[in-house]
C-alpha positions as CSV (number, residue, x, y, z in Angstrom):
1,X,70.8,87.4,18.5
2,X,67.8,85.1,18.7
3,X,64.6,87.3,17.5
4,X,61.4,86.8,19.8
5,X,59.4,85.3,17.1
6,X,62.4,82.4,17.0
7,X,62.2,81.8,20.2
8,X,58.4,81.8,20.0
9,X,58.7,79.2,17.3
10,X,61.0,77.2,19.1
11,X,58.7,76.8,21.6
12,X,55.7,75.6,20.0
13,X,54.3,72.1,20.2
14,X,51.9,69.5,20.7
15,X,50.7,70.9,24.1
16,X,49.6,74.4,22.0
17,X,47.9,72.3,19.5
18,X,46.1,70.4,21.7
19,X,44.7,74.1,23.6
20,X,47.4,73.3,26.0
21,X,50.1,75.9,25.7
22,X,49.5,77.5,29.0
23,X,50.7,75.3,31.9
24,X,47.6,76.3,33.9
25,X,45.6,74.4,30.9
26,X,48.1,71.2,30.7
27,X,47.1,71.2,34.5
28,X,43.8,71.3,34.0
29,X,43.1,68.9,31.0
30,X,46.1,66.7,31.3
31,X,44.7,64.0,33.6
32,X,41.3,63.5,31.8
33,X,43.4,62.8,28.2
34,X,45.4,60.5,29.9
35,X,42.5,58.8,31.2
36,X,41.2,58.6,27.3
37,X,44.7,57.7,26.2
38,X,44.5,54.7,28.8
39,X,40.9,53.4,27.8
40,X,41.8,53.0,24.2
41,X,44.8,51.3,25.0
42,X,42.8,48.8,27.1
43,X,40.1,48.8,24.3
44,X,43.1,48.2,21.6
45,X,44.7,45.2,23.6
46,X,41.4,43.6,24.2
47,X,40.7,43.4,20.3
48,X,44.0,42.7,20.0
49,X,44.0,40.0,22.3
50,X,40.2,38.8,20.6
51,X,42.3,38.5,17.5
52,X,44.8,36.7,18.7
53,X,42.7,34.0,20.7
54,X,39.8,33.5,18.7
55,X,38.7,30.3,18.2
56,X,37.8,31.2,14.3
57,X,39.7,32.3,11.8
58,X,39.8,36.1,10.7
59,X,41.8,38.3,7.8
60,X,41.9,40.6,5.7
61,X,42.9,40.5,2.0
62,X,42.8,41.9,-1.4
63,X,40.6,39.6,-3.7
64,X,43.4,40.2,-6.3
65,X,46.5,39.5,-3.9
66,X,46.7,37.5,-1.2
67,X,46.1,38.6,3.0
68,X,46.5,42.2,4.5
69,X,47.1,40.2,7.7
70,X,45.4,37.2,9.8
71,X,45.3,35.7,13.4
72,X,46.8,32.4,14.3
73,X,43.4,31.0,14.4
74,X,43.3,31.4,10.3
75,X,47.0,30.1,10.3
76,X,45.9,26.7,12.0
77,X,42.6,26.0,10.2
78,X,45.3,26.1,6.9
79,X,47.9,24.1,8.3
80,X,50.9,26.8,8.5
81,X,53.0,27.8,12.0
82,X,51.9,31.2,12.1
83,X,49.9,34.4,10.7
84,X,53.2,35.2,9.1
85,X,53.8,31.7,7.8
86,X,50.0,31.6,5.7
87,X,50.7,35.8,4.7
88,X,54.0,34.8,3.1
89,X,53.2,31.7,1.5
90,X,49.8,33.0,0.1
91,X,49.8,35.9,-2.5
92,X,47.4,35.0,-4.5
93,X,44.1,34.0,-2.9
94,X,42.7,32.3,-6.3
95,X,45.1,29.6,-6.8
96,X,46.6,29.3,-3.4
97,X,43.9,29.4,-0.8
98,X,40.4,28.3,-2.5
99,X,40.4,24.4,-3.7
100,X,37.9,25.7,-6.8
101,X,38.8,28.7,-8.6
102,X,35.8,28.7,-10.0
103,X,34.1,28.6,-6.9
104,X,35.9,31.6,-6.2
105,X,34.9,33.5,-9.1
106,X,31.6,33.1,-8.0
107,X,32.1,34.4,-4.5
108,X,33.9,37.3,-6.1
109,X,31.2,38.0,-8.4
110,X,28.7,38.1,-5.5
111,X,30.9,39.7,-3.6
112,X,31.4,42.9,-5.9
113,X,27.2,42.4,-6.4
114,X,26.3,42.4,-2.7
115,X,28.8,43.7,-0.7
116,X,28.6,40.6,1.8
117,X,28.8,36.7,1.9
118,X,27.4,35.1,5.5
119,X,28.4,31.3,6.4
120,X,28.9,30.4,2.8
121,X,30.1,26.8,2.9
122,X,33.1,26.0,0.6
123,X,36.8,24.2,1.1
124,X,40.4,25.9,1.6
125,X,43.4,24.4,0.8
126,X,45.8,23.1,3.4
127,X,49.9,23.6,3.7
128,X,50.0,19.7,3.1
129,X,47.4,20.4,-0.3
130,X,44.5,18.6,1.4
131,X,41.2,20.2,1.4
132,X,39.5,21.5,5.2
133,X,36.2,22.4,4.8
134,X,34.7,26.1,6.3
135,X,32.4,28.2,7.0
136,X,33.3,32.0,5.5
137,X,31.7,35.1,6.5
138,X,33.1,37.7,4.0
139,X,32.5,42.0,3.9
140,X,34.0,44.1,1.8
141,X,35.9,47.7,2.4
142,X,36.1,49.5,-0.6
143,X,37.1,52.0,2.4
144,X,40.8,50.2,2.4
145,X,40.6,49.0,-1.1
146,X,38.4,48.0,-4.6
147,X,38.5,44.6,-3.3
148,X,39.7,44.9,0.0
149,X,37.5,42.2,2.3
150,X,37.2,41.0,5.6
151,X,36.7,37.6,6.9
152,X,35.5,35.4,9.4
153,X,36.2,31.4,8.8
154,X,35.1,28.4,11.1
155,X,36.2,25.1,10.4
156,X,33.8,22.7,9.9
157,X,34.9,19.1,9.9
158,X,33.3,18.3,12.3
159,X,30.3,18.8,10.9
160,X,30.6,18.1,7.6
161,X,31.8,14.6,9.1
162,X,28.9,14.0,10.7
163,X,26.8,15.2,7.9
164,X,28.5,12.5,6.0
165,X,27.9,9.7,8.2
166,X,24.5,10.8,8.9
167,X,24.0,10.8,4.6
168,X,26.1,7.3,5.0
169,X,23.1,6.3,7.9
170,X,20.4,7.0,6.0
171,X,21.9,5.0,2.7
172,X,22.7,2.4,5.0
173,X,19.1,2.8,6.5
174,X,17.2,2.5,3.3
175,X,19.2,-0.3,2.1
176,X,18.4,-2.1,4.8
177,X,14.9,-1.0,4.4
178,X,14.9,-2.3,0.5
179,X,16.6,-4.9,2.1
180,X,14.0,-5.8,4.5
181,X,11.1,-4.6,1.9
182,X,12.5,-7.2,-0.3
183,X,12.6,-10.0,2.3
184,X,8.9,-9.2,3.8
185,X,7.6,-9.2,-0.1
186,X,9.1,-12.9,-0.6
187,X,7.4,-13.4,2.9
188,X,4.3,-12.1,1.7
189,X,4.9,-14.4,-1.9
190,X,5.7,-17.2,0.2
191,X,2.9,-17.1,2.2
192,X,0.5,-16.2,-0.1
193,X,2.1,-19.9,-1.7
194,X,1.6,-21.3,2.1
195,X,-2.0,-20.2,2.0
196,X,-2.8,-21.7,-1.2
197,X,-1.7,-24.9,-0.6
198,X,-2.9,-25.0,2.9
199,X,-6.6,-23.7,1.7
200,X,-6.5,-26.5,-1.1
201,X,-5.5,-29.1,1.5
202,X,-8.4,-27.8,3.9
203,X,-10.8,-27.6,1.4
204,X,-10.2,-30.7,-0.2
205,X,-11.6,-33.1,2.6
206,X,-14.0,-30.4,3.4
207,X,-15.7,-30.3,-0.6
208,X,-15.8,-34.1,0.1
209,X,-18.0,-34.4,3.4
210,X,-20.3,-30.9,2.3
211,X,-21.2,-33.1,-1.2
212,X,-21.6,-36.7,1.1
213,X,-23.9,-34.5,3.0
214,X,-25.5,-33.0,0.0
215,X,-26.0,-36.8,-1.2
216,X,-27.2,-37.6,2.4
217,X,-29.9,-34.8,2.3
218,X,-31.4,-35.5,-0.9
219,X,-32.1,-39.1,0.9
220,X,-34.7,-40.7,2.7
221,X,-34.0,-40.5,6.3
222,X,-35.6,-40.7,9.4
223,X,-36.5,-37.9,11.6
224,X,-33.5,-38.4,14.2
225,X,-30.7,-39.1,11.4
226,X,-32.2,-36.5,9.0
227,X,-31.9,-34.1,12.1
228,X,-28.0,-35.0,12.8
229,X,-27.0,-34.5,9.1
230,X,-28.8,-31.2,8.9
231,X,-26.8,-30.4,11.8
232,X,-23.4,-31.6,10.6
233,X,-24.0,-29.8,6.9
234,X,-24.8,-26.4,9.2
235,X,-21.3,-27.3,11.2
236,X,-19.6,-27.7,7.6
237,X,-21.0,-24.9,6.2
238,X,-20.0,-22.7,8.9
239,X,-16.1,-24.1,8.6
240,X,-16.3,-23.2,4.9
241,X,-17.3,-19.9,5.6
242,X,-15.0,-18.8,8.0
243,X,-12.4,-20.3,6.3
244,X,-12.9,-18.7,2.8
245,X,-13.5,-15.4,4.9
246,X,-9.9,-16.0,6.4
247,X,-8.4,-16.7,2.8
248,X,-10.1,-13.2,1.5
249,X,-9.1,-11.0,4.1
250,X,-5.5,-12.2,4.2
251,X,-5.6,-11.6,0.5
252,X,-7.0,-8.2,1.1
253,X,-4.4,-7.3,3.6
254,X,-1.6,-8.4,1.6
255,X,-3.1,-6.2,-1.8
256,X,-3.1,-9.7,-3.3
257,X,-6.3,-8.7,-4.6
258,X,-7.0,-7.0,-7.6
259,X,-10.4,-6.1,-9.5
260,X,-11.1,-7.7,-12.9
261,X,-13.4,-4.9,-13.9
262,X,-16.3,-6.1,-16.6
263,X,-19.2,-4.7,-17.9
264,X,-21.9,-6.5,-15.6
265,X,-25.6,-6.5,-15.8
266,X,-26.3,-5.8,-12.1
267,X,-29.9,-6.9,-11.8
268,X,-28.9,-10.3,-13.4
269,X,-26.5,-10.9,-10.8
270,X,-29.0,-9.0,-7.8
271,X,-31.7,-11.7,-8.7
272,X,-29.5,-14.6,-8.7
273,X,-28.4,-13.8,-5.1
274,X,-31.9,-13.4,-4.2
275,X,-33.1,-16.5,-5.4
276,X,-30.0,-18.1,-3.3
277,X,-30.9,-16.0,-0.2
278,X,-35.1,-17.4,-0.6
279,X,-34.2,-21.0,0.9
280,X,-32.1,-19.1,3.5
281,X,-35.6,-16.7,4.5
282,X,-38.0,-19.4,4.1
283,X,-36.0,-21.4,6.7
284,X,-35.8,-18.4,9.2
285,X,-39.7,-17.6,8.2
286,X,-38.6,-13.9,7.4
287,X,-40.3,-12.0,4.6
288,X,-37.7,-11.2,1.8
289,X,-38.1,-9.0,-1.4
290,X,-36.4,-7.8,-4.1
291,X,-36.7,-4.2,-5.5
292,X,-34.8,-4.1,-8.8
293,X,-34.3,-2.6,-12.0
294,X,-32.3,-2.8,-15.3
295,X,-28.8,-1.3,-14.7
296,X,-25.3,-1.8,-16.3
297,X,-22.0,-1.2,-14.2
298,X,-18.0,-2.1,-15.1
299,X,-17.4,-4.1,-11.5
300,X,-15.5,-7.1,-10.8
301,X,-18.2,-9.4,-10.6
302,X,-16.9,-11.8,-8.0
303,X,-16.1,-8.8,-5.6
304,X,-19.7,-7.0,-5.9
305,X,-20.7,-10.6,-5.3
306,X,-18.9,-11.0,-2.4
307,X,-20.0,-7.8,-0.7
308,X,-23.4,-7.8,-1.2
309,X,-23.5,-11.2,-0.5
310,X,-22.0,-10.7,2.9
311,X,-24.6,-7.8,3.8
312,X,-27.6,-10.2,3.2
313,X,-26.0,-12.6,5.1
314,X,-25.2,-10.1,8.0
315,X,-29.3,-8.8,7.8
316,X,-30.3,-12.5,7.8
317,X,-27.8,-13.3,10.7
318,X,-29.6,-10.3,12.9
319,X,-32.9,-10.5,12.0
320,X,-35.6,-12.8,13.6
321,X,-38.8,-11.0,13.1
322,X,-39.5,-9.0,9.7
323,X,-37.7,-9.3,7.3
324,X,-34.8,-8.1,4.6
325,X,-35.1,-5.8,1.3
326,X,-32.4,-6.1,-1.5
327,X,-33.2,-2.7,-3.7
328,X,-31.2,-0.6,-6.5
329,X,-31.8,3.3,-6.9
330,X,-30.3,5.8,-9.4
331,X,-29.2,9.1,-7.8
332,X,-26.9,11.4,-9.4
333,X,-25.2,9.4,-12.1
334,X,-24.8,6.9,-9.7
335,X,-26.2,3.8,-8.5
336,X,-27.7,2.9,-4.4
337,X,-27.5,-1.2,-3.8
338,X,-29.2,-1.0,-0.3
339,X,-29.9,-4.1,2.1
340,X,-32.3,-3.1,4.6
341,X,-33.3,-5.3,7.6
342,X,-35.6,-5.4,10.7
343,X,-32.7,-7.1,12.9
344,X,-31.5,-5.8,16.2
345,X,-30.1,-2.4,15.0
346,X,-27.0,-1.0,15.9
347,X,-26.0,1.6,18.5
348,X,-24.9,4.8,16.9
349,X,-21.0,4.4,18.5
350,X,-20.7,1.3,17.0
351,X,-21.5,2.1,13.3
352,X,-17.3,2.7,12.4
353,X,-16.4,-0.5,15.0
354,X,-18.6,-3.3,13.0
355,X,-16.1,-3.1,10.0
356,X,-13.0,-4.3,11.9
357,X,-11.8,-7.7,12.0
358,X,-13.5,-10.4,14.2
359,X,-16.0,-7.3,15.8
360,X,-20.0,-8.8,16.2
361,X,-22.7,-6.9,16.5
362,X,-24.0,-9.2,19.2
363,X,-22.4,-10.7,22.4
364,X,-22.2,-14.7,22.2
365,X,-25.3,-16.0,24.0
366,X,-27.7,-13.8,22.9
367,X,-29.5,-16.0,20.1
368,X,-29.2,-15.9,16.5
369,X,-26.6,-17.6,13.9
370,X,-23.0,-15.9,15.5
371,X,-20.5,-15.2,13.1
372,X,-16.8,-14.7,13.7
373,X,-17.1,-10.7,12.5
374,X,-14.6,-10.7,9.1
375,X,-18.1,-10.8,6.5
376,X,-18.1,-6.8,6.9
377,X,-15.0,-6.0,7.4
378,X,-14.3,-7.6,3.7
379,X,-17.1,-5.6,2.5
380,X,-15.2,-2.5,3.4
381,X,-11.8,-3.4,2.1
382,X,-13.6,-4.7,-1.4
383,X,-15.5,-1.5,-1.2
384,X,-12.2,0.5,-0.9
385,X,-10.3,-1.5,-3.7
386,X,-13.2,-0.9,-6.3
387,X,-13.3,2.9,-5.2
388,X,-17.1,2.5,-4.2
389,X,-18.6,3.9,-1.2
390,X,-20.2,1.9,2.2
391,X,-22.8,3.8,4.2
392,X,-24.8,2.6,7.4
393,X,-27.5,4.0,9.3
394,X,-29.5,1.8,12.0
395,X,-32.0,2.2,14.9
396,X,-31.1,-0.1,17.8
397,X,-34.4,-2.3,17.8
398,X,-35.8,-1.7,14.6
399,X,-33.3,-2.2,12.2
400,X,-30.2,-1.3,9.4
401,X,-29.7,-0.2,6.2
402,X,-26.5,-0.5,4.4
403,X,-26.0,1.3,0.8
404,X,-23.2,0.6,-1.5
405,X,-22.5,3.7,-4.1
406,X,-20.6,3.0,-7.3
407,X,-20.8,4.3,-10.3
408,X,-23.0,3.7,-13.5
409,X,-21.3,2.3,-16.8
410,X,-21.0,5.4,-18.7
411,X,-22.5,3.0,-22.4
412,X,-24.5,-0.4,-22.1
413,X,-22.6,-2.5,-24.3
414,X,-23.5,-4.9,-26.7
415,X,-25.7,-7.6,-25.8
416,X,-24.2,-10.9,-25.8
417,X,-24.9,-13.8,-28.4
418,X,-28.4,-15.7,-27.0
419,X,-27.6,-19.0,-25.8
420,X,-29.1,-21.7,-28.1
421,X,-32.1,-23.3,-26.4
422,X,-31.8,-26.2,-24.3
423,X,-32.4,-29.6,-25.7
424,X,-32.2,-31.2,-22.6
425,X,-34.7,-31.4,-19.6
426,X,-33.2,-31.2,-16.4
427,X,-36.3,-30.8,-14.4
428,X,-36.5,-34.0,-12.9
429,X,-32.6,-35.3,-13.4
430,X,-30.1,-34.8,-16.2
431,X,-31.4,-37.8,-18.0
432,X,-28.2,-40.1,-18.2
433,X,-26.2,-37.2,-19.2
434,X,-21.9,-38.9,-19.4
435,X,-20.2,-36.7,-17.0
436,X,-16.5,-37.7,-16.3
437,X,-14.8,-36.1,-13.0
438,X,-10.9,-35.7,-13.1
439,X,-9.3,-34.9,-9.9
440,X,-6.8,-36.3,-7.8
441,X,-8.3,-36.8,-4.1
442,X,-10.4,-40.4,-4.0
443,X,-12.7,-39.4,-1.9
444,X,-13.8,-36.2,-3.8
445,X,-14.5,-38.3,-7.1
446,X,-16.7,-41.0,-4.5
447,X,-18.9,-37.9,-3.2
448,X,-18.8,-36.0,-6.4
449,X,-20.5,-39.4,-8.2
450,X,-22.8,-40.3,-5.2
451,X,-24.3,-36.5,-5.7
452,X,-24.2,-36.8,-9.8
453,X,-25.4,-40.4,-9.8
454,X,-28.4,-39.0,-7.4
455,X,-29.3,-36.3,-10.0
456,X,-29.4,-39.1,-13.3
457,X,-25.8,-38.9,-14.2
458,X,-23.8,-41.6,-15.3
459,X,-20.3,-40.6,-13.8
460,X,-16.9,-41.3,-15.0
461,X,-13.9,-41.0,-12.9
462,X,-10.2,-40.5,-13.2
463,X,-7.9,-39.3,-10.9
464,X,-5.4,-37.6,-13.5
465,X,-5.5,-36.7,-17.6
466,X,-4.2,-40.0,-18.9
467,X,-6.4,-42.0,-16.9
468,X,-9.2,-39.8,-18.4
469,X,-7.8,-40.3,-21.8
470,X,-8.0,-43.9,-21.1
471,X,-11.4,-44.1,-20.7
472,X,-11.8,-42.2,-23.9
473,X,-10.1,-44.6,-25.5
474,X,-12.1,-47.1,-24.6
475,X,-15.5,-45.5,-26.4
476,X,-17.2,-43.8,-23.0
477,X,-17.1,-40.3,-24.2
478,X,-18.3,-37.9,-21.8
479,X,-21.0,-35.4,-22.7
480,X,-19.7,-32.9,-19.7
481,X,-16.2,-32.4,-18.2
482,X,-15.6,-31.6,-14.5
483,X,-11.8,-31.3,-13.9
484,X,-10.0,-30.3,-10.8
485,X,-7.4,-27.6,-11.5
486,X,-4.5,-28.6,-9.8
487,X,-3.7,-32.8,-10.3
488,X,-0.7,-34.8,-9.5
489,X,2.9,-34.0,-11.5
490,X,2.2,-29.9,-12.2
491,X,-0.3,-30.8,-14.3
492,X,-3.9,-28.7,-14.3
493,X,-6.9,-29.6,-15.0
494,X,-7.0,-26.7,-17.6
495,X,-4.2,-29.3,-19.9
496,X,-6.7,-32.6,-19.4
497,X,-9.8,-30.8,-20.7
498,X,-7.5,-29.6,-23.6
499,X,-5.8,-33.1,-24.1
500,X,-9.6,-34.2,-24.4
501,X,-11.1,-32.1,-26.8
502,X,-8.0,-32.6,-28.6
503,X,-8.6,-36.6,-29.2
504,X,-12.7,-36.3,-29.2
505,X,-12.1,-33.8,-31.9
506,X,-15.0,-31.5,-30.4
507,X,-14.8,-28.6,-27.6
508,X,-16.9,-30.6,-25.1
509,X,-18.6,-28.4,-22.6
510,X,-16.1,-28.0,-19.6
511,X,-15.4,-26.6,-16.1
512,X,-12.7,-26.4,-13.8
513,X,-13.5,-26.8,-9.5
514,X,-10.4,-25.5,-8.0
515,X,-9.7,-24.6,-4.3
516,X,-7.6,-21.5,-5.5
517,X,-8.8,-18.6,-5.6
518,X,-6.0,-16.6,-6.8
519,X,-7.2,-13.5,-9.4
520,X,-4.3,-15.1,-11.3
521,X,-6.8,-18.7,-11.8
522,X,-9.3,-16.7,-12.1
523,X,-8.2,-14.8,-14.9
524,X,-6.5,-17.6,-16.7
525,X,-9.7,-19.8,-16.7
526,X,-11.4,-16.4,-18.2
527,X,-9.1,-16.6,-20.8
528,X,-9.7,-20.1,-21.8
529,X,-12.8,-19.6,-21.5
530,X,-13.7,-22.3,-19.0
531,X,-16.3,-21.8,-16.2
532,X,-14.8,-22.0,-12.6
533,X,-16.4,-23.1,-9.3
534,X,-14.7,-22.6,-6.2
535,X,-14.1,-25.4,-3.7
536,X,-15.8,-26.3,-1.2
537,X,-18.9,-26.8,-3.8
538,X,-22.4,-25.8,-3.1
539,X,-24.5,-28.4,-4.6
540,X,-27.2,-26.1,-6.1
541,X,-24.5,-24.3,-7.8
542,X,-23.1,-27.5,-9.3
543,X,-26.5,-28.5,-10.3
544,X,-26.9,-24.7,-11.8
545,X,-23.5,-25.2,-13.3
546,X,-23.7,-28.6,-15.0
547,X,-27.4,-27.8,-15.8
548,X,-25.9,-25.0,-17.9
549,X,-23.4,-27.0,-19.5
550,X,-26.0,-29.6,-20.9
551,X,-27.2,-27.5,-23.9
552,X,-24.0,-27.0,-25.4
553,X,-24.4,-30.9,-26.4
554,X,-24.1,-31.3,-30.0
């Protein structure tokens, strides 16, 4: 016989644990648990089915084993046929899945440290043993395990593949940019060549006619012809100008150009472009003064020359009543070379425009000596390339001033050895003095000895170093040497003038007139130690320079 409680017991289940022993509490709660029941079902096969559809890889997996369990996602990005596939061929994550163990040391370690990992790139290895590269999310769940972690894996081929080619690109890009760097530089080299040759053949004709006009003018003419060749040696000055203003600002342009820096008296080299610029006022009838004072700088000398040069010939150009000041002030450790004029002025929008290329101050038509606009804007290049300063200030209708600022030499050095005193008068001619001209155009030895012969020089002539060393040979030794720099066969003029000393047995005073202008001449003639004059020749310079030459006689 069953006892009570047995039956009791018998009867007990899930329904009583639940609070729903009594059938008239299963009727009332029944329907809302199976509602519950139903919604996590739903919830559970929708993660399930997220799991099993993903587009990424995801597992779970015991740093010191291999997975816990995956989704076919994880099994594709590694190559095997299923989630079951990848969970039975990997057991040991280490060796089996990661291409670097020691890469996964690492991710361990700062795993352990942080407790997550987000979109660390790093590779996996494949079924077939080839590397795929991913993206892994990792979190750990010292919940399920020590080293129990969860992950989340993209595959990034893609990407990395176009990472690659874009890394290739760019390699490909900048060789072909050193490619095309390379080929502009031997552009630039080539026509830096072009430019030399073509100035020396431009300049060669044109030193001719400017010393057959020099010759001309020192003649008696009348009125009318006298007239025309003034107006023809305006016309060939003008070319040589704009041409040598071509030449420099190409240079500039191409950084061909770089600053011999020497410790330079400045108001030695102020006052002798003054006294150039005097002929230049007293034709224009413009007052012109000079407000100077001792001062030494470390310039390139041909440079400073140039610029200041070009912004007494810019006041001269634009002034037509007045007159021009060159002036020096110290300020500050520095030193102020100001030109100011009485010219035309210039409109305050227009002081930044005057410094470009080929940009006047003046339309065409409106009077005055036009030039082609390149004198200031190689004053501001030469400017930048010596690390000096420009300024400008004007008043339209009463004039400019322009103010260079560079910076004082810090010790005057040494004064040079005083030349020895002339012997030789040069006041009203050079007396007979033997100067022999080498260079290699005919008709710049016939205008070179029409000019010489005109100021008392005997003149020799040779067109190359052994014809020069001919007439040596023959007993007319020259007392002066005038020797173009580049003659027939490679050979220089620097080689005759040392081929000559060499059989007279004496240094006899020498120069070189050249049409290059390269800083590379420049600074090879300085090293030999041979005065250069630039082609086309200004007569009073070649009078200043042979004139100079002279007291070195023996």
């Amino acid at each position: 016989m069953k006892k009570p409680s047995d039956t009791q017991d018998s009867n007990y289940g899930i329904g009583d644990l639940l609070g729903l022993g009594s059938q008239s509490v299963r009727k009332n709660y029944y329907p809302a648990l199976q509602e519950r029941i139903e919604e996590l079902e739903q919830e559970r096969n929708r993660y399930k089915w997220l799991f099993e559809n993903a587009l990424h890889g995801i597992f779970q997996a015991n740093l010191r084993g291999g997975f816990l369990a995956c989704n076919p996602a994880m099994a594709r990005i590694c190559g095997y046929d299923s989630p079951d596939h990848l969970i039975g061929k990997v057991i040991r994550l280490r060796e089996q899945l990661f291409c670097s163990s020691a890469e996964f040391d690492q991710i361990r370690q700062e795993l352990l440290d942080r407790g997550s990992l987000s979109a660390r790139e790093t590779r996996l290895m494949r079924a077939d043993y080839t590397p795929v590269p991913v993206a892994i999310t990792l979190l750990r769940r010292p919940d399920l395990g020590p080293e129990v972690v969860e992950a989340f894996v993209a595959d990034i081929t893609e990407r990395v593949q176009a990472r690659e080619k874009l890394e290739q690109l760019n390699q490909d890009l900048e060789r072909r940019v050193e490619e095309r760097t390379e080929a502009l530089q031997n552009a630039i080299l080539s026509k830096d060549k072009y430019l030399a040759a073509a100035s020396h053949d431009l300049l060669q004709p044109l030193n001719a006619a400017r010393l057959m006009i020099s010759a001309l003018q020192d003649s008696q003419l009348p009125e009318q012809e006298a007239r025309m060749v003034h107006q023809v040696h305006r016309a060939l000055e003008g070319a040589e100008e704009l041409l040598a203003d071509l030449l420099d600002i190409s240079k500039l342009d191409q950084q061909a150009m770089k600053p011999d820096l020497v410790y330079t008296d400045l108001e030695n080299l102020l006052q002798g472009l003054g006294e150039e610029f005097e002929a230049v006022a007293a034709n224009a009838g413009l007052d012109f003064r000079l407000r100077l004072k001792p001062a030494v700088v470390r310039t390139d000398q041909r440079m400073l020359t140039r610029i200041v040069r070009n912004l007494l010939s810019n006041a001269f150009r634009y002034t037509t009543s007045g007159g021009v000041v060159l002036g020096m002030r110290k300020a500050g450790g520095k030193l102020r070379i100001e030109v100011w004029d009485t010219g035309v002025g210039i409109a305050e929008d227009k002081l930044q425009d005057i410094f470009t290329e080929f940009h006047q101050l003046l339309p065409q038509g409106t009077g005055g000596r036009q030039g082609v606009g390149l004198g200031l804007a190689i004053v501001e290049r030469m400017v930048r390339i010596l690390g000096y300063q420009v300024e400008v200030s004007s008043r339209p209708g009463r004039g400019s001033r322009f103010v260079v600022m560079l910076p004082l030499a810090s010790a005057r050095p040494a004064p040079a050895p005083s030349a020895p005193v002339p012997q030789l008068s040069t006041a009203d001619g050079f007396d007979g003095a033997n100067v022999l001209v080498i260079d290699n155009e005919p008709a710049v030895l016939e205008s070179m000895s029409v000019l010489l012969e005109r100021w008392g020089c005997r003149v020799l002539t040779s067109a190359s170093e052994a014809e020069a060393l001919s007439l040596v040979n023959q007993g007319k030794e020259p007392d002066v040497i005038l020797a173009d720099f580049h003659l027939d066969n490679g050979r220089t003029g620097c080689q005759a003038i040392h081929g000559l000393r060499k059989r007279l047995g004496r240094p006899v005073p020498a120069a070189v007139i050249t049409a290059d202008r390269s800083d590379e001449t420049r600074q090879l003639m300085r090293a030999q130690s041979l005065p250069i004059l630039n082609k086309p020749v200004k007569p009073n310079r070649l009078r200043a320079l042979v004139t100079s030459l002279l007291p070195a006689m023996p």
